[in-house]
N, CA, C and O atoms as CSV, one atom per row, in Angstrom:
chain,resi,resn,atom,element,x,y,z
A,1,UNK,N,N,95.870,108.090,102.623
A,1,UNK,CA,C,95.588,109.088,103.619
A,1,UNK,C,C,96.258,110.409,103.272
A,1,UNK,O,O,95.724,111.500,103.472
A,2,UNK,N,N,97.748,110.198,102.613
A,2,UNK,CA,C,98.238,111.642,102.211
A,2,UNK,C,C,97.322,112.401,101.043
A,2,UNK,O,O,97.659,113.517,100.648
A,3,UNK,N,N,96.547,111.958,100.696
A,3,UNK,CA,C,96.205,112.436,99.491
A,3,UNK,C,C,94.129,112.828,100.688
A,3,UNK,O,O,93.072,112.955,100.071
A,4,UNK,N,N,94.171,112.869,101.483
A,4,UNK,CA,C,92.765,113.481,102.345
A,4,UNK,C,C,91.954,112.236,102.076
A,4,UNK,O,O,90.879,112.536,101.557
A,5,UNK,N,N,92.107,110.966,102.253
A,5,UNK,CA,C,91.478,110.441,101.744
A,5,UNK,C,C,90.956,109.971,103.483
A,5,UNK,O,O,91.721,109.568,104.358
A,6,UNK,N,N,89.434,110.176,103.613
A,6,UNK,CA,C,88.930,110.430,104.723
A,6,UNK,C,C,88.677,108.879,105.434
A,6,UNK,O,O,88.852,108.749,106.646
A,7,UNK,N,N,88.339,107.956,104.756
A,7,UNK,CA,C,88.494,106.813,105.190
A,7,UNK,C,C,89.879,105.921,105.775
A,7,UNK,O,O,89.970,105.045,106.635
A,8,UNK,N,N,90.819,106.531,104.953
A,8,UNK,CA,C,91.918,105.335,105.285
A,8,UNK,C,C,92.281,106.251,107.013
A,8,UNK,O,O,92.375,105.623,108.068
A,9,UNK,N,N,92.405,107.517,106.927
A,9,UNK,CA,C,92.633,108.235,108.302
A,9,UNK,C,C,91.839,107.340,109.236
A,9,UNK,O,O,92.489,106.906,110.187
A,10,UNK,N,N,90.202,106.872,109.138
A,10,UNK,CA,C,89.175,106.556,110.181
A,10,UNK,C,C,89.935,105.377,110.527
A,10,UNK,O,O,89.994,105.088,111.722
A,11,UNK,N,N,90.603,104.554,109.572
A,11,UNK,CA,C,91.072,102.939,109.502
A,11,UNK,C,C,92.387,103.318,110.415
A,11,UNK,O,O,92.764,102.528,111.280
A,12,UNK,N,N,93.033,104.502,110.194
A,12,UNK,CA,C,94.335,104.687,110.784
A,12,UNK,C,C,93.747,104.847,112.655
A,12,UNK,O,O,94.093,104.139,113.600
A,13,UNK,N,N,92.868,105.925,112.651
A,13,UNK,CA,C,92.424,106.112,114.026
A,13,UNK,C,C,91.645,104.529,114.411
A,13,UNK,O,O,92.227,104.007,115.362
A,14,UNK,N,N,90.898,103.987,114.071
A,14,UNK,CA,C,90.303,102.676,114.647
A,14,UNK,C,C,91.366,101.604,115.059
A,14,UNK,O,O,91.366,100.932,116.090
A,15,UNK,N,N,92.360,101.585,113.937
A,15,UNK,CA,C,93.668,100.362,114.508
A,15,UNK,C,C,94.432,100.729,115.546
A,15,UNK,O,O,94.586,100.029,116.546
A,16,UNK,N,N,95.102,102.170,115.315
A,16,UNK,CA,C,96.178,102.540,116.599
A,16,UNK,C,C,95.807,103.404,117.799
A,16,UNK,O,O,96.575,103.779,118.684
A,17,UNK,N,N,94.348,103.689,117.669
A,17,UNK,CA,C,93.616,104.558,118.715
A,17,UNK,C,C,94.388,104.381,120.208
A,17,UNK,O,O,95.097,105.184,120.816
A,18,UNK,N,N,94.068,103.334,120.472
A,18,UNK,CA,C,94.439,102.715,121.996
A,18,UNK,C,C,95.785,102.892,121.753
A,18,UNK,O,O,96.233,103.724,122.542
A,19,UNK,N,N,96.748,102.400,120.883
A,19,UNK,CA,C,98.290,102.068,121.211
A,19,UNK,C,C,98.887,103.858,121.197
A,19,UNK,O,O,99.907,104.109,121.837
A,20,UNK,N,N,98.294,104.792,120.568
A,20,UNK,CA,C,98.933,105.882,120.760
A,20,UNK,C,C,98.069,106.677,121.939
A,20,UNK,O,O,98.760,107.422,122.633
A,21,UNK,N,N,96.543,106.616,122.285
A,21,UNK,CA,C,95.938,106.505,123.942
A,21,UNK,C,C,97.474,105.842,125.021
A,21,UNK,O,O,97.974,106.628,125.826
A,22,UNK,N,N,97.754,105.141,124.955
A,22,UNK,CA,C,98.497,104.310,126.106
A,22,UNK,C,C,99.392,104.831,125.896
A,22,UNK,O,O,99.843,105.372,126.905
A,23,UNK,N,N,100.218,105.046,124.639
A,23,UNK,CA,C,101.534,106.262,124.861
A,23,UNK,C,C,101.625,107.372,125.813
A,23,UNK,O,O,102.380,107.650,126.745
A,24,UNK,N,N,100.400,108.017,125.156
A,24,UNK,CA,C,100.260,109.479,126.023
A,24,UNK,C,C,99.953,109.573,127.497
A,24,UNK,O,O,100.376,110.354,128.350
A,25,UNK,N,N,98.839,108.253,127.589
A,25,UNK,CA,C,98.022,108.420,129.246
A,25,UNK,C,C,99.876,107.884,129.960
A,25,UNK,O,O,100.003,108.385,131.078
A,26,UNK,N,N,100.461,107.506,129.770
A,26,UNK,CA,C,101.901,106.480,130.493
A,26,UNK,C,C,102.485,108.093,131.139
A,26,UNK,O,O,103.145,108.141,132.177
A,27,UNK,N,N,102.162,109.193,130.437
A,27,UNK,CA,C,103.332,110.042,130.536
A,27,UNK,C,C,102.432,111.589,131.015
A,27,UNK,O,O,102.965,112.697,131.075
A,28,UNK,N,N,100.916,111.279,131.328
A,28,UNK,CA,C,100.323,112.661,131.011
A,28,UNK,C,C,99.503,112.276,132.554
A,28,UNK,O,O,98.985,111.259,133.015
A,29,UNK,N,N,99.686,113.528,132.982
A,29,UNK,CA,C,98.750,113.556,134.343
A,29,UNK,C,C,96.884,113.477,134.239
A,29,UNK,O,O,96.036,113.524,135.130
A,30,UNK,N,N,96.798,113.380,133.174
A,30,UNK,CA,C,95.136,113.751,133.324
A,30,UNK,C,C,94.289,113.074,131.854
A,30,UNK,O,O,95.094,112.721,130.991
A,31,UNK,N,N,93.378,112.943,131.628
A,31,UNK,CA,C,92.453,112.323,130.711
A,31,UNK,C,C,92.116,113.552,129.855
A,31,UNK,O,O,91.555,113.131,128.843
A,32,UNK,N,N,92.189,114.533,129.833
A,32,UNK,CA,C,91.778,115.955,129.645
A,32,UNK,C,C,92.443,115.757,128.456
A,32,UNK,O,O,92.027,115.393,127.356
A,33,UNK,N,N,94.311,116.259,129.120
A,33,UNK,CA,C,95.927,116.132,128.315
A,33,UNK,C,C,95.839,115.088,127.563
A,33,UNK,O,O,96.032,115.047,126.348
A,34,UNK,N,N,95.553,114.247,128.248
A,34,UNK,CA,C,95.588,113.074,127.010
A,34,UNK,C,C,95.360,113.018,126.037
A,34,UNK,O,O,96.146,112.780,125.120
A,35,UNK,N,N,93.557,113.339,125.923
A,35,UNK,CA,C,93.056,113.328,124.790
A,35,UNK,C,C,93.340,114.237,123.746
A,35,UNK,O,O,93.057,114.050,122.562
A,36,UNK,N,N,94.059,115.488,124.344
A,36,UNK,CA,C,94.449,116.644,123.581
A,36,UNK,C,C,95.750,116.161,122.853
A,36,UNK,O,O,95.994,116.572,121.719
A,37,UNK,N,N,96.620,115.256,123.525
A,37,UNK,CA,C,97.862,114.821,123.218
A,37,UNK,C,C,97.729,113.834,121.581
A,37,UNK,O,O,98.425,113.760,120.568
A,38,UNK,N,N,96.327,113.147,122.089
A,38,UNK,CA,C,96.249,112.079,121.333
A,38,UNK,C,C,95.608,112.967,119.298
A,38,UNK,O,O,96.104,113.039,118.173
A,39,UNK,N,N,94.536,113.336,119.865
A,39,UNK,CA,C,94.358,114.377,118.771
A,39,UNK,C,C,95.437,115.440,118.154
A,39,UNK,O,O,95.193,115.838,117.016
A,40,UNK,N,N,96.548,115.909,118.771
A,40,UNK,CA,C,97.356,115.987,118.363
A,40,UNK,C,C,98.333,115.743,117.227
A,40,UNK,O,O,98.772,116.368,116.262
A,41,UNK,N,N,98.538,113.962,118.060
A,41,UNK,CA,C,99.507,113.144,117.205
A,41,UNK,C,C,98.363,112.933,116.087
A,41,UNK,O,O,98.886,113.223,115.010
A,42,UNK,N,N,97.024,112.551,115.893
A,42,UNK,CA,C,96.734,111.960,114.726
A,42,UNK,C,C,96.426,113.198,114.055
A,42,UNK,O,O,96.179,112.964,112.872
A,43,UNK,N,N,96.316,114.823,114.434
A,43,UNK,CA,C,96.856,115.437,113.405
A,43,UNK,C,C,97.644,115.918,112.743
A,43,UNK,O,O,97.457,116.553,111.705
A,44,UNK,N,N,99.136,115.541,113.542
A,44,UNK,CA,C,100.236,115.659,112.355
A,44,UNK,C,C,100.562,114.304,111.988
A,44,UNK,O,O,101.740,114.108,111.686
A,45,UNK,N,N,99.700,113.247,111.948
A,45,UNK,CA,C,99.660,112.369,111.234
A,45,UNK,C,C,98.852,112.142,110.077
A,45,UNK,O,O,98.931,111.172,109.323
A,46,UNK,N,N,97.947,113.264,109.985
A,46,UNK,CA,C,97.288,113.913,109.088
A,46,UNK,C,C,98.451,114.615,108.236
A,46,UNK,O,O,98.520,114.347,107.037
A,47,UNK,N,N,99.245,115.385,108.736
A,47,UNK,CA,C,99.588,116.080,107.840
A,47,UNK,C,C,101.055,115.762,106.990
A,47,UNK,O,O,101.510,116.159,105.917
A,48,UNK,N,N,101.568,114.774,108.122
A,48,UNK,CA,C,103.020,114.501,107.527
A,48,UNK,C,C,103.021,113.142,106.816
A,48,UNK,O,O,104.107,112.572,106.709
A,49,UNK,N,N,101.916,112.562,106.320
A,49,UNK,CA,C,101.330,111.252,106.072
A,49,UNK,C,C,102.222,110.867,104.388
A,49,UNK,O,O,102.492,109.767,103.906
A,50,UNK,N,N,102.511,112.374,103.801
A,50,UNK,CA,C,103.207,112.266,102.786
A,50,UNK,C,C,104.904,112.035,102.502
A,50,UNK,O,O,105.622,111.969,101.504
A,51,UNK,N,N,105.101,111.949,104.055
A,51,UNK,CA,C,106.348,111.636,104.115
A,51,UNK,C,C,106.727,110.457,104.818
A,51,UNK,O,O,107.842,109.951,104.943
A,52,UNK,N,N,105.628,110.104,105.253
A,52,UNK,CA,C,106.062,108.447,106.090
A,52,UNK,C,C,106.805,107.604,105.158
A,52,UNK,O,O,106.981,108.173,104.080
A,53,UNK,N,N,107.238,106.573,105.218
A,53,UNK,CA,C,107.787,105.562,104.111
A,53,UNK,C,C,107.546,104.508,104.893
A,53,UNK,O,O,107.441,104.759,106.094
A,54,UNK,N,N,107.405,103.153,104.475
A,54,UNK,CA,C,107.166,102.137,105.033
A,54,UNK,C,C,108.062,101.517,105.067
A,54,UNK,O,O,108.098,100.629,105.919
A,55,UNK,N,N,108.934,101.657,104.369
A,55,UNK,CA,C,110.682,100.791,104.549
A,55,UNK,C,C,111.710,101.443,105.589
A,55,UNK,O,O,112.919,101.211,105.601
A,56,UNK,N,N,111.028,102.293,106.456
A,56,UNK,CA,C,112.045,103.287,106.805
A,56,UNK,C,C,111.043,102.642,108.472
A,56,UNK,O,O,111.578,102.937,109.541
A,57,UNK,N,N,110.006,102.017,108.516
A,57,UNK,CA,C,109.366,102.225,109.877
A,57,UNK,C,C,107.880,101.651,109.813
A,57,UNK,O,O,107.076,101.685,108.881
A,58,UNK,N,N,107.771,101.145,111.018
A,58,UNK,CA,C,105.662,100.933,110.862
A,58,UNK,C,C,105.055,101.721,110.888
A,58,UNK,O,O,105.758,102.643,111.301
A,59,UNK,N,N,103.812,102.176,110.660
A,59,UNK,CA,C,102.832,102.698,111.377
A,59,UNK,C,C,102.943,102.905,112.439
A,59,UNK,O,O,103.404,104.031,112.624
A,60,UNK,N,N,102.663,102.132,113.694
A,60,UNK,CA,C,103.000,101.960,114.651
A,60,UNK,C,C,103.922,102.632,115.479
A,60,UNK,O,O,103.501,103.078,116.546
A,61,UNK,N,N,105.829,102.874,114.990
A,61,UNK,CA,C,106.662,103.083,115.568
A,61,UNK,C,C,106.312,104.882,115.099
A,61,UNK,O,O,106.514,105.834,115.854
A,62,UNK,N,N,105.968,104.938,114.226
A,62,UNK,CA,C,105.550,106.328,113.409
A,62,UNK,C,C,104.686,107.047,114.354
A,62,UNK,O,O,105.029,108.086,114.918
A,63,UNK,N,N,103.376,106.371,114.534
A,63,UNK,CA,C,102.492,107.390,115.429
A,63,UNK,C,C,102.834,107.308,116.269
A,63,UNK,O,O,102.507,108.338,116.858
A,64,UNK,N,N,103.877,106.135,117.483
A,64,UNK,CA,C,104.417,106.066,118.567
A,64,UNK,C,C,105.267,107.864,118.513
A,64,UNK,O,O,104.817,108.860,119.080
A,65,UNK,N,N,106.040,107.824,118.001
A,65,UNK,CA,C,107.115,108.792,117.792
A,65,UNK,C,C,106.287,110.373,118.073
A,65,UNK,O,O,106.516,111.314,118.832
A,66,UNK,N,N,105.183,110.074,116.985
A,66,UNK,CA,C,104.438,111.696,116.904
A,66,UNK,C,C,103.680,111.812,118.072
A,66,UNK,O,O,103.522,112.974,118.447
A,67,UNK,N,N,103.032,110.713,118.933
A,67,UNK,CA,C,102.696,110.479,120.511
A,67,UNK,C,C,103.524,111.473,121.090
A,67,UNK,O,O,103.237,112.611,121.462
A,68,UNK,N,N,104.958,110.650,121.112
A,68,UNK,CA,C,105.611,110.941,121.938
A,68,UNK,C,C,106.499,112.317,121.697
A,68,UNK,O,O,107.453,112.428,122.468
A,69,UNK,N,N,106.321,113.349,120.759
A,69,UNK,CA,C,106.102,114.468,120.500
A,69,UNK,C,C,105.670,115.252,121.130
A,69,UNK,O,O,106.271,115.974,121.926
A,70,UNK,N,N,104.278,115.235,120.815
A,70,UNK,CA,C,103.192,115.652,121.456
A,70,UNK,C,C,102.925,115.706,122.835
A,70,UNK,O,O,102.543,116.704,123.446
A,71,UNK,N,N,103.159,114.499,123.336
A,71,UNK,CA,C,103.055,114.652,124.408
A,71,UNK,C,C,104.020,115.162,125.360
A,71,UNK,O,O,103.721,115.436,126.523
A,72,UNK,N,N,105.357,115.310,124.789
A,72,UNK,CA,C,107.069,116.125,125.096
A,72,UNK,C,C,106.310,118.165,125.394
A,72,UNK,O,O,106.478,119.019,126.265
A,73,UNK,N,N,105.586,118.085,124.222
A,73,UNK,CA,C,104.838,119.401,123.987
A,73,UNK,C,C,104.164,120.061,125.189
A,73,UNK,O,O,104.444,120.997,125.938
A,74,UNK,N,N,102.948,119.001,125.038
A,74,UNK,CA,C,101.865,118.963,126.194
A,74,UNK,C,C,102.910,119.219,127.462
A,74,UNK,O,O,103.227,120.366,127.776
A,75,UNK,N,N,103.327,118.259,128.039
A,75,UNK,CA,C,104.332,118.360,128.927
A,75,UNK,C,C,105.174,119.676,129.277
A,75,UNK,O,O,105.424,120.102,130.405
A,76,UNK,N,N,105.517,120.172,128.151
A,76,UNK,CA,C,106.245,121.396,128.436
A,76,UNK,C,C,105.341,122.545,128.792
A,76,UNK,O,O,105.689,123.278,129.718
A,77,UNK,N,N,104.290,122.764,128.195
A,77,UNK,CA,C,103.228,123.775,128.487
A,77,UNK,C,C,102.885,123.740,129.878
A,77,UNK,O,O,102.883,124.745,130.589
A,78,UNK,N,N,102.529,122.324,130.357
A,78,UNK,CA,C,102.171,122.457,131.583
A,78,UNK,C,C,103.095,122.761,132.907
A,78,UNK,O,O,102.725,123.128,134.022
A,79,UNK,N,N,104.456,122.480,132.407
A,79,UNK,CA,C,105.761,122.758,133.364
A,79,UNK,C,C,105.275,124.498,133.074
A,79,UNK,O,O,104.539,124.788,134.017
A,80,UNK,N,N,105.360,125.195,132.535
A,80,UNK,CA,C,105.867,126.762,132.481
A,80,UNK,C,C,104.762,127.347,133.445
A,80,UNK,O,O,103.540,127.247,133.338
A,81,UNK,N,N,105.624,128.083,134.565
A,81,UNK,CA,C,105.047,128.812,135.160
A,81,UNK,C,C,103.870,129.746,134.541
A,81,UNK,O,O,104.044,130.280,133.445
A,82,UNK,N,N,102.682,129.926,135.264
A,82,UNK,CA,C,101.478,130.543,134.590
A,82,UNK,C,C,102.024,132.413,134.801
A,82,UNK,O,O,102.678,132.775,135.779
A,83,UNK,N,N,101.779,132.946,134.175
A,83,UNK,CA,C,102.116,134.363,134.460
A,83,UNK,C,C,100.342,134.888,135.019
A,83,UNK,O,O,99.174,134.664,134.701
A,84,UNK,N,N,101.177,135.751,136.091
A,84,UNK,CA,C,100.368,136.365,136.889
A,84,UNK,C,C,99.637,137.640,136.374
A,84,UNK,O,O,98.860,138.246,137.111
């Protein structure tokens, strides 16, 4: 996948779709956020894919983490008062 390889990404989104979905919806007011949250994480899982290591962590605990990033993010945007 670090190397753009467009299939193993589809294999990455088809296995952990739901488990990083259920991260975000646990913590996000809306289906909207969510999905923005979720696209998110699998694109800096796109991009930092060259630094994962597998002895260091799963998959799993990995996109958990960039979830829960993202959705720290999301979260903050929506706290800040809107300017008038």
């Amino acid at each position: 996948m670090s190397l753009g390889d467009q299939g193993a990404f589809r294999e990455l989104l088809a296995r952990f779709r739901s488990t990083v979905y259920a991260t975000a919806y646990a913590a996000l007011p809306d289906p909207e956020t969510v999905e923005a949250a979720v696209a998110d994480a699998f694109e800096q899982a796109r991009h930092t894919a060259t630094g994962f290591l597998d002895t260091r962590g799963s998959v799993s605990g990995w996109l958990t983490h960039l979830t829960r990033l993202c959705t720290a993010a999301r979260l903050s945007r929506l706290r800040q008062p809107k300017a008038s």
